[in-house]
C-alpha positions in Angstrom: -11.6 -16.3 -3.9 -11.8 -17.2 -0.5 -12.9 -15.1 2.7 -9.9 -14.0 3.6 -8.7 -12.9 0.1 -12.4 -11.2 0.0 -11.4 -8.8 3.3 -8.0 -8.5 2.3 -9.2 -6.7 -1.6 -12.0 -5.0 0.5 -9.5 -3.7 2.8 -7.3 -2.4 -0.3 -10.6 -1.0 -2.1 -10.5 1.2 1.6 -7.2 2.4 1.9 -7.5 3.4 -2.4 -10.4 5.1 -1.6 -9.0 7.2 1.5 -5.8 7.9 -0.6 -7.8 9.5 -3.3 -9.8 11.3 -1.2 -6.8 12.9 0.9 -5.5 13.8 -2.3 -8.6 15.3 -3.6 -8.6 17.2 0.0 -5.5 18.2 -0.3 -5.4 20.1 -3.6 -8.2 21.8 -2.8 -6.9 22.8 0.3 -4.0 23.4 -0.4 -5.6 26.0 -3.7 -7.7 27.7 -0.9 -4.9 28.7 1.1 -2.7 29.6 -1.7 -5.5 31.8 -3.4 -6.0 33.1 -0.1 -2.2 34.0 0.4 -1.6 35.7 -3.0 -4.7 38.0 -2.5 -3.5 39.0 0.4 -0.4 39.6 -0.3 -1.6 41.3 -3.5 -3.5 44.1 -1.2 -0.5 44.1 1.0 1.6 45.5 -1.8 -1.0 47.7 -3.0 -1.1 49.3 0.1 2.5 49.6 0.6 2.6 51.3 -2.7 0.4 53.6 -2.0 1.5 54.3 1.7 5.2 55.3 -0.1 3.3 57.1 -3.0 1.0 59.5 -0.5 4.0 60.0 2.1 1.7 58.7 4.9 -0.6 61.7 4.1 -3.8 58.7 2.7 -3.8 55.8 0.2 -4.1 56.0 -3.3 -7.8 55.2 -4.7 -8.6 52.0 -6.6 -8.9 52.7 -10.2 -12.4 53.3 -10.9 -11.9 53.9 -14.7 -11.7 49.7 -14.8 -13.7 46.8 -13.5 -12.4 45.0 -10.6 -10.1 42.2 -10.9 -11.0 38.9 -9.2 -8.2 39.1 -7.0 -9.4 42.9 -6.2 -12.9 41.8 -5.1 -12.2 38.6 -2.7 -9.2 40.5 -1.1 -9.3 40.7 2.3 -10.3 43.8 4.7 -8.1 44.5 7.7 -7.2 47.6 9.6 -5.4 50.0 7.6 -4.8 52.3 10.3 -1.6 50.4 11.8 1.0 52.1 9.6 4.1 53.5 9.5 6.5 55.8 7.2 9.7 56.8 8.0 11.7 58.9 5.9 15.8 58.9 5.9 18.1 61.5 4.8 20.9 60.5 2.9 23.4 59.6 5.7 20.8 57.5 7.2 19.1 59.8 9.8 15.2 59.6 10.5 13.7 63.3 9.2 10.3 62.0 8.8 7.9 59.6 11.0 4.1 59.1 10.1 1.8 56.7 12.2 -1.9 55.7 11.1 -5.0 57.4 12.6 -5.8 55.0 15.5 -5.4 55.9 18.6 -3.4 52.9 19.2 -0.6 53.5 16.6 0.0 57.5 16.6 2.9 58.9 19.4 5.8 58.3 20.7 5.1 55.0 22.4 4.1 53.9 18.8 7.1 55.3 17.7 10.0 53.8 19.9 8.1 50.2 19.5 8.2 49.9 16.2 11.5 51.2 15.5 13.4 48.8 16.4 11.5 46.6 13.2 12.4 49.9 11.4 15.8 48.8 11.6 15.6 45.2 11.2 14.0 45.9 7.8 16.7 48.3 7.0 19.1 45.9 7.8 17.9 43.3 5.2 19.0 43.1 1.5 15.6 42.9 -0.3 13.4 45.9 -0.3 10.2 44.3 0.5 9.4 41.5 2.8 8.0 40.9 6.7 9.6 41.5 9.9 7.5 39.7 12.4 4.3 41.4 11.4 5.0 44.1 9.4 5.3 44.1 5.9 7.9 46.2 4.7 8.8 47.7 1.6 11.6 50.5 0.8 12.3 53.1 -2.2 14.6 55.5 -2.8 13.8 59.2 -1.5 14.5 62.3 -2.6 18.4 63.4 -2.5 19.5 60.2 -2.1 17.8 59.2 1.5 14.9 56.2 2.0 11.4 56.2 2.5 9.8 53.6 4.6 6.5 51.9 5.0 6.0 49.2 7.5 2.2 48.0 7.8 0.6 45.9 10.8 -0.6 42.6 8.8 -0.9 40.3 11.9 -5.0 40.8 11.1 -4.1 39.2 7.3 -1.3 36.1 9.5 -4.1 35.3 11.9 -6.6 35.2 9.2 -4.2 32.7 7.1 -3.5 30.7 10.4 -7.3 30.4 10.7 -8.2 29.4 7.2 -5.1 26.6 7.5 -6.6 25.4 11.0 -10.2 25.3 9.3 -9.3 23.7 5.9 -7.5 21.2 8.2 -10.0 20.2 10.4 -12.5 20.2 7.9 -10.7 17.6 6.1 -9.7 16.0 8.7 -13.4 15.5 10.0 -14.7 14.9 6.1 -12.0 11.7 6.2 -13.2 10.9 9.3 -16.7 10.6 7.8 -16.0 8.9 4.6 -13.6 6.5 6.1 -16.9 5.1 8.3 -19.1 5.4 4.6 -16.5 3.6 2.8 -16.3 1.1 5.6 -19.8 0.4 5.6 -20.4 0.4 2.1 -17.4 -1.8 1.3 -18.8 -4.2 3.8 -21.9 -4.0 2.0 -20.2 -4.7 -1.3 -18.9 -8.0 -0.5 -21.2 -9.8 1.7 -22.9 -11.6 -1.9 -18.7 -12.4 -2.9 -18.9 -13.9 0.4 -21.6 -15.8 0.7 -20.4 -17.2 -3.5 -17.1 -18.2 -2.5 -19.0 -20.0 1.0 -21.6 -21.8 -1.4 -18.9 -22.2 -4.3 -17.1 -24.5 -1.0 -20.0 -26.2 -0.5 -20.7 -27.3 -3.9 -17.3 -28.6 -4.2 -17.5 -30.6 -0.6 -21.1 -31.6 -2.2 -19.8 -32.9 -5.7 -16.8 -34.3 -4.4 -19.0 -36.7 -2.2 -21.4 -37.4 -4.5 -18.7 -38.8 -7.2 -17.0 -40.7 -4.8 -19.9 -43.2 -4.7 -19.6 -44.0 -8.6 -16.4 -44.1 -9.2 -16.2 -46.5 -6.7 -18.8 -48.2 -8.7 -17.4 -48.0 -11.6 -13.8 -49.6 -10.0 -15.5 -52.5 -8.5 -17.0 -53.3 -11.5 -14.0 -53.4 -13.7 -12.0 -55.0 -11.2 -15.2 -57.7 -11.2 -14.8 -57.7 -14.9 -10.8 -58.1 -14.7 -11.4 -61.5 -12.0 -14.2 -63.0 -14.5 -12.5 -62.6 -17.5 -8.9 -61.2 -16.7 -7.3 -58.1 -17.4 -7.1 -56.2 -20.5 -6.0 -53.1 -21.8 -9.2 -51.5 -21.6 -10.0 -52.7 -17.9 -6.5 -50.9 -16.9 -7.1 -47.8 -18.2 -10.6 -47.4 -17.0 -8.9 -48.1 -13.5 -6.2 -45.8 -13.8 -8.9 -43.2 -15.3 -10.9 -43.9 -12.0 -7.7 -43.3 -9.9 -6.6 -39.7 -11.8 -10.6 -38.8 -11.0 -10.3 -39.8 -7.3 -7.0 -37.8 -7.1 -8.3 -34.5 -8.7 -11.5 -34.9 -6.2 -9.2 -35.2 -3.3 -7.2 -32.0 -4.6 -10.8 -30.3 -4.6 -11.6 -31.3 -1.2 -8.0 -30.1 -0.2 -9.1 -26.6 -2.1 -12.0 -26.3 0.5 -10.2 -27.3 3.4 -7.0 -24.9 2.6 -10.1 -22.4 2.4 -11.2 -23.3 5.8 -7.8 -23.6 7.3 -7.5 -19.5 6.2 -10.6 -18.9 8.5 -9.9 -21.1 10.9 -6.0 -21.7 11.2 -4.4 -21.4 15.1 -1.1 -19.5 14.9 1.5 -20.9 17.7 4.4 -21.1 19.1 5.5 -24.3 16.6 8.8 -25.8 16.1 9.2 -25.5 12.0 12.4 -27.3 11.8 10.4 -30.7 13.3 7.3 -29.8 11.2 9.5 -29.7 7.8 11.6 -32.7 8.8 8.6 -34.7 9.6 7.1 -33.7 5.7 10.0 -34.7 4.3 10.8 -37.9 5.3 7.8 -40.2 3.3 9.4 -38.8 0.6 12.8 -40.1 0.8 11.7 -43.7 0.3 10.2 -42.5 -3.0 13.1 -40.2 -4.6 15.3 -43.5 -3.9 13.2 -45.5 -6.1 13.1 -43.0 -9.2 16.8 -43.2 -9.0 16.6 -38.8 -7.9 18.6 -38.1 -4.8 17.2 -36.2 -2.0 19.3 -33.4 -0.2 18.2 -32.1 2.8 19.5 -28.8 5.0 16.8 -28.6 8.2 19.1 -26.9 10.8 17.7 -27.5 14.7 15.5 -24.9 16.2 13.9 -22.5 13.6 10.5 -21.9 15.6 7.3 -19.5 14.5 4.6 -18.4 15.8 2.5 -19.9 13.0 0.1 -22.9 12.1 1.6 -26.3 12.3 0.0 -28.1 10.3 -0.5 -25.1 7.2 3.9 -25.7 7.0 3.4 -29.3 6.9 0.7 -29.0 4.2 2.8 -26.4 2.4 5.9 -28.6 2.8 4.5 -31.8 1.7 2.9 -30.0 -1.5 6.4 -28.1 -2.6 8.3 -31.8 -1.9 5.9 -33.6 -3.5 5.8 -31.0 -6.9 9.9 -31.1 -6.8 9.3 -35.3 -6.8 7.0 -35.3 -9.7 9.1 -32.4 -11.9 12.9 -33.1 -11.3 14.6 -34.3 -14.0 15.7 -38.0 -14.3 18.8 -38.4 -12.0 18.5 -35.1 -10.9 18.7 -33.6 -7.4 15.9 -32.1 -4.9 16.9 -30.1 -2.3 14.8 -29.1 0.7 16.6 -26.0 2.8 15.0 -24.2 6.0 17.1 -21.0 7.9 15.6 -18.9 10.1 15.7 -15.1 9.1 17.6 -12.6 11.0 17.2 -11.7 14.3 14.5 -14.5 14.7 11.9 -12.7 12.7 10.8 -15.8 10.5 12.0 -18.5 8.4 13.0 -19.1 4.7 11.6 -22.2 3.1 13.3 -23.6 -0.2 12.1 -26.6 -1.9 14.3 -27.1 -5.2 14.9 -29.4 -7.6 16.8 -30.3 -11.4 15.0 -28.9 -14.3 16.6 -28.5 -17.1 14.2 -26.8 -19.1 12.7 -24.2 -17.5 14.9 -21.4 -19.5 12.6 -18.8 -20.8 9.2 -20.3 -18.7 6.9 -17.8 -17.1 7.4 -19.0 -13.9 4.9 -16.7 -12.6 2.3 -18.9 -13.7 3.2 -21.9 -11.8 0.7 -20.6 -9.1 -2.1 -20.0 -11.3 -5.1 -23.0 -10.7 -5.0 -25.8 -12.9 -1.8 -24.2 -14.6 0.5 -27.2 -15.9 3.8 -26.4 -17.9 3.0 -29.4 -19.9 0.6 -28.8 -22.2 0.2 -31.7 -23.2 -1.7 -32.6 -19.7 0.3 -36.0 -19.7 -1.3 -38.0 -16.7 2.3 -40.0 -16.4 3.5 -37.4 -13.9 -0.2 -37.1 -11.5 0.1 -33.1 -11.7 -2.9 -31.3 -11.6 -1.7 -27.5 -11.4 -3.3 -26.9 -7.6 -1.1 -27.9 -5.8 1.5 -25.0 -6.3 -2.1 -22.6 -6.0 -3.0 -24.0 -2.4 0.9 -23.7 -1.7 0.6 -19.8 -2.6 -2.5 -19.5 -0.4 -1.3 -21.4 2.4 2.0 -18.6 2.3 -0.4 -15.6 2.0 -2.1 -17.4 4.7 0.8 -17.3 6.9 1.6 -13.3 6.3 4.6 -14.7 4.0 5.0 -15.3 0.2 6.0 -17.3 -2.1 8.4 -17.3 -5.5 9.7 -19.4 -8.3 12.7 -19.0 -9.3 14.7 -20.5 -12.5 18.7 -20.8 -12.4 21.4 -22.8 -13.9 19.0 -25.7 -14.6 17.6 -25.6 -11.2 14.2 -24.4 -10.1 13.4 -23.4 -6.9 10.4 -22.7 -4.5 11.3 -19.6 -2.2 8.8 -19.4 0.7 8.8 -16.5 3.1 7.1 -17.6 6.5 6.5 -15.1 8.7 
């Protein structure tokens, strides 16, 4: 894997990791708060209860004959003195008004301010709820009138409003940190995948050098042999073994420089119409010769801002794979349109194959992957070139696709 495939998984590995964690932050926030609401609102009936039970007169004890319930002992406290009890005859006249014991809440000012929510919780249809905040709750009185409670609970909302606020920043701020740990960590992580895949390139480079030098040996020799004694069955195919060798080294030299080219490549402003026009045309010579026909549909002015010379490489590699596969006669098509509203180009490189019905086209990308598995040299594949292809698109911040219809395969590349 190279660098930039290194980053981009360490970059997923990140964003899993803060997913699961915001998850993780947000159920048990989210339990807090709704723990926190039910006991509350728990106590807030309790105490409306008893309010309608004791006619304002005092609250009904806790049951001391049981052990506390878990809700009972993490309730909340608030002030218990802010309430109020009206009582209604039965054609809706107040007979009865009760305020708590604070100073605050007793008298006619107390009165007159909280009437008006009297009468917005008359008003509604359910017998208990919240008008602003009061919690209400209503019963039936004696002879047919209503009894009242409303109790003050904005001690119990600004409570709730400050757990919400604190479970949020907390999380917030527990993000914050991990993010920075993850980050660090990750980085951490992957400097030894880093420094493999920079020595794995090396060692390639390295080989590829060193077997130049005898195969080159090896060809002069047989060549030597062939003008000394003439050529022989045996003398061909050691030369033709010599040239499939010097073609997979240069595909592993093209490995390490695609590699470098996703480290290194310089996006800008190119024309992509010129660039896939220009890949095209050594090509044409070639399809002529194998009797194929080569169709062409590069429409003027398609620009990116992209490498150059990674959509000539990428061009050259799909052309030259449509070349070696189309069947006998067939046709290759290479097509280029630019996407809508300028925002980057579709590449399709396709060709005649009859019989790729039912293959797992999927695997065309896959290194050293060859449909044929046989490995017959006659066609010069060696499965990379459709994996450098799919890096070079990656590369690009596009992708790539194979697609199998009607006896005709095709190459989608998206180039953004």
């Amino acid at each position: 894997m190279s660098e930039r495939g290194i980053e981009k998984l360490r970059r997923k590995f990140i964003l899993v990791a803060m997913v699961s964690i915001f998850l993780a932050m947000l159920f048990i926030g989210g339990l807090l708060n709704l723990t926190n609401y039910a006991v509350s609102q728990r106590e807030i009936g309790w105490t409306l209860d008893g309010l309608l039970e004791d006619s304002g007169e005092g609250f009904a004890s806790p049951r001391t004959d049981t052990p506390l319930s878990v809700l009972e002992v993490f309730a909340p406290s608030y002030h218990r003195d802010n309430f109020y009890l009206f009582v209604y005859n039965a054609e809706g006249e107040e007979t009865e008004f009760h305020a708590g014991w604070s100073r605050e809440s007793s008298g006619e000012d107390a009165h007159e301010n909280v009437r008006s929510v009297a009468e917005a919780a008359l008003g509604r249809r359910r017998d208990s709820g919240r008008v602003g905040v009061y919690s209400y709750k209503r019963a039936k009185g004696e002879v047919g009138g209503t009894r009242l409670a409303l109790l003050d609970t904005s001690g119990i909302v600004y409570t709730r409003m400050r757990l919400l606020y604190a479970t949020g920043g907390v999380a917030f701020l527990g993000m914050l940190i991990t993010f920075f740990l993850v980050r660090g960590f990750s980085r951490k992580m992957v400097e030894p995948e880093i420094e493999n895949s920079r020595r794995q390139d090396a060692f390639i480079t390295n080989a590829s050098h060193e077997l130049k030098t005898p195969l080159a040996v090896i060809r002069a020799n047989t060549e030597m042999t062939e003008l000394t004694e003439g050529e022989s069955e045996w003398t061909q195919s050691t030369i033709k073994q010599v040239d499939r060798m010097n073609g997979l080294i240069q595909n592993l030299v093209m490995i390490t420089r695609s590699r470098e080219q996703e480290n290194r490549g310089k996006r800008e402003q190119t024309d992509v119409s010129a660039a896939v026009r220009e890949s095209v045309v050594p090509f044409e010579a070639m399809t002529a010769q194998q009797g194929k026909t080569l169709d062409t549909a590069i429409p003027d002015g398609v620009t990116l801002v992209t490498d150059g010379s990674a959509v000539r490489q990428l061009t050259t590699l799909l052309t030259d794979n449509a070349v070696k596969y189309c069947d006998d006669g067939g046709v290759i098509r290479i097509a280029l349109e630019q996407n809508k509203r300028g925002r980057g180009a579709l590449l399709t490189v396709s060709n005649s194959y009859a019989d790729g019905q039912g293959v797992d086209t999927s695997r065309f990308f896959d290194r050293f992957y060859r449909q044929d598995e046989s490995h017959n040299i006659d066609r010069g594949g060696y499965g990379i070139g459709l994996s450098i292809a799919e890096s070079i698109c990656e590369n690009c911040g596009g992708s790539i696709e194979a697609v199998w219809r009607d006896g005709v395969i095709s190459f989608i590349c998206q180039l953004c």
